[in-house]
N, C-alpha and C positions, 0 to 999 in steps of 0.2 A: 535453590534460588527462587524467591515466588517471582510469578510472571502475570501480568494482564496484558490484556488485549483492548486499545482502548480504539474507539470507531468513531472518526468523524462525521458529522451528520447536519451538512449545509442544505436547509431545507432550499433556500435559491439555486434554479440550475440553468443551464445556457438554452441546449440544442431541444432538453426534453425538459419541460416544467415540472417543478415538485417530484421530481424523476423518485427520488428515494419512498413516497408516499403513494407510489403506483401499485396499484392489482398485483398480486404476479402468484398465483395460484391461489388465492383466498387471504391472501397473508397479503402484507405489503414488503416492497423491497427492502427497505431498512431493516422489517421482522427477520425477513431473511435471513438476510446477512448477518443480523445476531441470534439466532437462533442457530445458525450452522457453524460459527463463530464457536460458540459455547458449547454445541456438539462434538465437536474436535476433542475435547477434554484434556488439551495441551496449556491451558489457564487458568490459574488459581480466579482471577476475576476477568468481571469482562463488563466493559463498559461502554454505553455509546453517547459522546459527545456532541452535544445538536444544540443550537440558535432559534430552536423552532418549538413550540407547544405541541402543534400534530404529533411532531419526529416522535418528542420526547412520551405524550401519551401512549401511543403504541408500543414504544418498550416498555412503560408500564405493564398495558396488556396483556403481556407474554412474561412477566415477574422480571424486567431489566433493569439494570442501573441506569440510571442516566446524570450528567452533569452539564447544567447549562451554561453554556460558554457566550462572549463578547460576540459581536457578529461580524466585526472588522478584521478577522485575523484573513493574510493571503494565502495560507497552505494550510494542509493536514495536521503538520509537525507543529504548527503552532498552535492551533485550535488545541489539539490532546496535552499541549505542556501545562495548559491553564489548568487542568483537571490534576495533574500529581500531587496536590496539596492535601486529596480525596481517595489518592491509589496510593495503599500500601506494597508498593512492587518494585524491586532493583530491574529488574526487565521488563519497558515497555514496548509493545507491538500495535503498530500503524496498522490495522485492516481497512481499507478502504471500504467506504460504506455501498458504494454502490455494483458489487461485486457479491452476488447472496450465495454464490457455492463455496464454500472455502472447504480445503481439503488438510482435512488430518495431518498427511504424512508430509507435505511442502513444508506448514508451518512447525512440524515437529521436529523438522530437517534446521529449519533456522534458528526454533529456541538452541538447538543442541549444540552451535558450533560456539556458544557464550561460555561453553566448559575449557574452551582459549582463551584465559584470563588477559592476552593481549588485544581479543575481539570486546572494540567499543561500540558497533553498531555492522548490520547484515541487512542484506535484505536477496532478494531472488530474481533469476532469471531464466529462461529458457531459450530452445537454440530454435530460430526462423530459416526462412529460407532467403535467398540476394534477392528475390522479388519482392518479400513484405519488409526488406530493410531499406528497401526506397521510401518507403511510407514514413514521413514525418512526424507522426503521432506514435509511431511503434519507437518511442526511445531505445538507442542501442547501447551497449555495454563493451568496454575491452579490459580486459584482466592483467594482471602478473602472475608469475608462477606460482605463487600461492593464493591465487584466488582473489586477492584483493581489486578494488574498481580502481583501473587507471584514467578511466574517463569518461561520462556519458554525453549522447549527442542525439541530437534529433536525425543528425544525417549518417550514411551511414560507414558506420566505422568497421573494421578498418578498412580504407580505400586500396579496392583488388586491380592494383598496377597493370599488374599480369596476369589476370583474371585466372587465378589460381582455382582450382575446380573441388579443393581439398578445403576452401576455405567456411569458415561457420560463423555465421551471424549469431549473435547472443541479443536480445531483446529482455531490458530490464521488468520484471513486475514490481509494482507499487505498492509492495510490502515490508514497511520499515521495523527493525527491532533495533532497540536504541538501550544501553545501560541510560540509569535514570538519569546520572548528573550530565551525559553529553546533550541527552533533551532539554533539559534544562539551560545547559550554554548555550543550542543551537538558536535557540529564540532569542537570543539576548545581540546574533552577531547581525551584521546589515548585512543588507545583501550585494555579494563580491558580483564584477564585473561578467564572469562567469554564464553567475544564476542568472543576472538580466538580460543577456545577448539571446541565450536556448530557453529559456523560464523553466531550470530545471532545479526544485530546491535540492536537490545531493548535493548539488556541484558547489552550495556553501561548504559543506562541509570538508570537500575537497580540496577547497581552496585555503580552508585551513590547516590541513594537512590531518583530518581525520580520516582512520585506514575504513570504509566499506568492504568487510568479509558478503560474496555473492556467492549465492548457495543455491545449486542447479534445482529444478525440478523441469518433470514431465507435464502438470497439472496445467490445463487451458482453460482459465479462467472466464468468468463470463462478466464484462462490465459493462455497466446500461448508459452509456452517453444519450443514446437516442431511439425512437419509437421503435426502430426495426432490430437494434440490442432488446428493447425488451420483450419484442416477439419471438425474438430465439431463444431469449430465457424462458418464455411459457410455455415454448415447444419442448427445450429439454429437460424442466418440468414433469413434461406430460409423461414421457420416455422412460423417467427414472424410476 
């Protein structure tokens, strides 16, 4: 099954400006994140999706695809739908652009549970502790017995009645793998009651009744929201 990896790459940022076209070891971040993207060697291609001439020069520089996208889309998932008309791939992969470590063995965990011809889309999570599940930005995850997402929340789930001491917070990552044609429908649906109360775009799809296969990893990711995220990414940089 060929797979790519396609990377959004909104050069507007909120907390940190132009965040993805920052320093971060000689490279800029965007470099990054596709350069270590396509290091992984889990992707026949690999794409990065940008609104931006910078963005898009700079993957030039390093011999990247790039496809310029509309600049009004609200999520990831729809910025990369625009682009399949350009990817020859039954399996695409959300890498968030602003995340420059991507690690091998996470994403080669996610392509592989697609060998379940009833998985339409996956994506990953790792297990927190009840102190960073209070954190609203740390979206949490709760499962069924086979793994699938029965629901995501900004707050945190499930609520410890009995402050059960055995209990384990699961905190979703922002890496989506999508068979082609659910990406394709997901852009096409408005957005359920759900996704506008948390601003969570899964929770379309949940609302649709599409199953999310979540596939554990260890790997702690590093994303640059803001100036002191991208200090610690040139620290672990230095380190590596």
């Amino acid at each position: 099954m060929k797979t790519a990896a396609l990377i959004p790459a909104r050069f507007a940022s909120t907390r940190l400006s132009a965040k993805l076209v920052q320093d971060l070891g000689g490279k800029s971040v965007i470099q990054r994140t596709y350069l270590s993207t396509s290091a992984t060697g889990v992707f026949d291609e690999v794409w990065v999706v940008t609104d931006h001439e910078e963005i898009a020069n700079q993957i030039r520089q390093v011999g990247g695809k790039v496809f310029f996208s509309s600049k009004n889309h609200e999520s990831g998932s729809d910025r990369i739908a625009e682009a399949l008309d350009q990817v020859d791939a039954e399996l695409i992969v959300n890498v968030q652009g602003d995340e420059p470590f991507q690690d091998a063995f996470s994403l080669n965990s996610l392509v592989q549970v697609f060998q379940d011809t009833e998985v339409q889309m996956a994506s990953l999570f790792h297990e927190i502790t009840e102190e960073e599940a209070q954190n609203p930005n740390a979206v949490k995850v709760v499962l069924n017995e086979k793994g699938d997402a029965l629901y995501f929340s900004r707050s945190p789930i499930p609520f410890n009645r009995d402050k059960s001491a055995n209990l384990t917070y699961k905190k979703h990552i922002g890496v989506y793998a999508y068979r082609r044609e659910i990406l394709k429908q997901f852009t096409t649906w408005t957005k359920g009651k759900l996704e506008q109360i948390e601003m969570l775009e899964q929770l379309r799809l949940l609302e649709k009744g599409i199953k999310i296969r979540m596939v554990k990893t260890t790997h702690q990711a590093i994303a640059i929201d803001t100036a002191e995220d991208l200090e610690k990414a040139r620290e672990f940089l230095k380190k590596s």
